[in-house]
N, C-alpha and C positions, 0 to 999 in steps of 0.2 A: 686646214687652217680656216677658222672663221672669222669673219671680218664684221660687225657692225657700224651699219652707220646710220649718222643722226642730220638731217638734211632736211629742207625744206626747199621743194620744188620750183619756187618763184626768186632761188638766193642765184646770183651767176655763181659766187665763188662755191656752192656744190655742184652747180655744173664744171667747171672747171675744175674742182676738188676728184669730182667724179672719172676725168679723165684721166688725171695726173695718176689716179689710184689706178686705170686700167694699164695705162703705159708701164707703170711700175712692174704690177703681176707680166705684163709679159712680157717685158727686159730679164724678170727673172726665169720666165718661162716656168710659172709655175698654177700657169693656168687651171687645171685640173687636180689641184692640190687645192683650191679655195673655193671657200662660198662664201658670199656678199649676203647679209640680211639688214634689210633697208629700214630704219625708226623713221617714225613724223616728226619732227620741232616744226610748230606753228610758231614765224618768226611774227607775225602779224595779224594776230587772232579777231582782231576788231574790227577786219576790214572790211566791208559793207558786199554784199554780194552783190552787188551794181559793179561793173568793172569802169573803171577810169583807168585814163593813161598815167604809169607810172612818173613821167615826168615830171606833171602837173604836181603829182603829191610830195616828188622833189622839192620841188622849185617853193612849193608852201612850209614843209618841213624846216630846211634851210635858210632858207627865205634868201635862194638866190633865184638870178636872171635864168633866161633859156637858154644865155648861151655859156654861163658859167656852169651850168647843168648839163651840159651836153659834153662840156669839157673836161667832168668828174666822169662822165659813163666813159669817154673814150679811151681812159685807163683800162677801166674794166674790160672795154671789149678790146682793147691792145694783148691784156691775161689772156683772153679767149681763144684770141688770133693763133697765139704761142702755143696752144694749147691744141691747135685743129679747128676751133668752134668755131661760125660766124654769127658773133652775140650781135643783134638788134636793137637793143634797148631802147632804143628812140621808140618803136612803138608797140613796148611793152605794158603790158596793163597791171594793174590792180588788182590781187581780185583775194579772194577769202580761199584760202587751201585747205581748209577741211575738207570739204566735199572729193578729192582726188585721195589725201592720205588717207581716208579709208577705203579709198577701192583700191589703192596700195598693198592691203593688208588682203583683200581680195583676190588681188591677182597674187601674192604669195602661195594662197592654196594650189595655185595651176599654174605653180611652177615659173609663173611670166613676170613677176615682180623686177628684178631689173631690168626685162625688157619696156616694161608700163612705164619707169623711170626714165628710162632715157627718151621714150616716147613724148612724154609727158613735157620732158623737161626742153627737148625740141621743138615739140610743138609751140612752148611757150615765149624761149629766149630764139630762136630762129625763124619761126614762119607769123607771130603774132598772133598767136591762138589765147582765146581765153578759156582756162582751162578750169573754171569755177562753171561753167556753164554744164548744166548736164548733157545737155543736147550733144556739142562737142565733144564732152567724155565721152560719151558710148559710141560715137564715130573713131574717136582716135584710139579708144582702145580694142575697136572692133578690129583694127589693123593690125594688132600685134597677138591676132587672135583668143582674145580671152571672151568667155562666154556672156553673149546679150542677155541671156535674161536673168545672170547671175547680177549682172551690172545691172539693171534696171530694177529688179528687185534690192540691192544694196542702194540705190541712187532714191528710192521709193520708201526709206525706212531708216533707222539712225545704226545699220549695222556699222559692226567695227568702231566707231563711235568708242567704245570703253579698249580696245586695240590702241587707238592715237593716244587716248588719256595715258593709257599705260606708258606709253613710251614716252611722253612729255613727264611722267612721271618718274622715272629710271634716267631719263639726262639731267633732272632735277637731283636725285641722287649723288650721280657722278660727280657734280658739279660742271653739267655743260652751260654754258652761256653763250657761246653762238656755235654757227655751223659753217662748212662740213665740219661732222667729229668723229673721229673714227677709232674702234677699239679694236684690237688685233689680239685676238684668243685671250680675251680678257685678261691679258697682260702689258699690251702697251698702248696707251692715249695718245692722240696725234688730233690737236687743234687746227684747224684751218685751211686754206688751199695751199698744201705747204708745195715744195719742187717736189717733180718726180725724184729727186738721188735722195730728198730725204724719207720718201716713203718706200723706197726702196731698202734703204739702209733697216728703217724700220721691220719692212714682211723679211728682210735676209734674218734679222737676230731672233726673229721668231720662229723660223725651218726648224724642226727636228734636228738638224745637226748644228745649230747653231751653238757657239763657245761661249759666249757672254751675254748679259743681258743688259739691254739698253740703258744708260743711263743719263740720258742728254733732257737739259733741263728747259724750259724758257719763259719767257712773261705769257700767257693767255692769251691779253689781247692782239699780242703781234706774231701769234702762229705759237705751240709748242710741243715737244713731244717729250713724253714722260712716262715713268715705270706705274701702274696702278697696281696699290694694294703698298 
């Protein structure tokens, strides 16, 4: 079973999308029956490679207070909590994610690409790492052993570069519109950080020995899962 997904490393809800999907595969125990292949969505392509605190860009966007700002995130990281994660947000940066989804596509070659993910996406929402920073990249992914001077030759030139396009081009397609989004053997779409028992329900009708196929509908913006094609 293959699994795509379309995520953007600076979103909590694919962090937490991301977990709900691991819990899922192995309640079902079907660990070794799936592969994950990770797309870029740049939710925030504009965003200046100077890192600022996410906050800040809140609290402008909104045009609320710090403390009505702080009391939107603590939803989010309440999701987190339930989910295992300990989300930080308070002080989360900013930063431009291109520079990481293509070493994304990088670490696919050697096999490390979920592991660069979860790296990544830790180092981001848990310890305040800015993850636009090269310098940083090649440290944090020096950890999950992917090769230095692949990364600094990738970090040094606009590889993979036309790899991201492609995939912001293929969820344009789809019609994705935000993330997490996840295609299961390019037959069922599942918008959002849905529960584990719905993405559950989802990887069971897709087994080899499944009897029926999904057909559970819902609005986009509030989470859905649906038959593709």
């Amino acid at each position: 079973m293959q699994i795509d997904v379309w995520s953007d490393l600076v979103c909590p809800f694919c962090y937490i999308g991301k977990r709900h999907l691991e819990t899922a595969i192995a309640e079902l125990g079907v660990q070794d029956q799936v592969t994950i292949r990770w797309h870029s969505f740049e939710l925030d392509p504009q965003a200046d490679q100077e890192a600022k605190p996410v906050i800040e860009t809140l609290m402008a966007k909104y045009r609320m207070s710090r403390e009505q700002t702080l009391v939107m995130m603590q939803r989010v990281i309440d999701m987190g909590e339930a989910a295992g994660l300990n989300l930080k947000l308070e002080s989360a940066l900013r930063v431009n994610t291109l520079m990481p989804h293509r070493l994304l596509h990088l670490a696919a070659r050697y096999h490390l690409q979920d592991a660069s993910v979860e790296r990544l996406m830790r180092a981001y929402f848990c310890e305040g790492e800015n993850i636009g920073n090269p310098e940083t990249l090649e440290r944090l992914l020096d950890e999950i052993g992917l090769d230095q001077n692949a990364v600094r030759a990738a970090l040094d030139s606009e590889a993979y570069l036309e790899q991201v396009r492609a995939d912001q081009r293929q969820a344009h397609e789809l019609g994705v519109t935000g993330v997490p989004y996840f295609l299961i053997d390019h037959q069922v779409a599942i918008s959002g950080a849905q529960p584990v028992h719905v993405l559950s329900e989802a990887l069971a009708r897709c087994l080899p020995d499944a009897v029926a196929p999904l057909e559970q509908t819902g609005d986009p913006e509030s989470q859905s899962v649906s038959p593709v094609g």
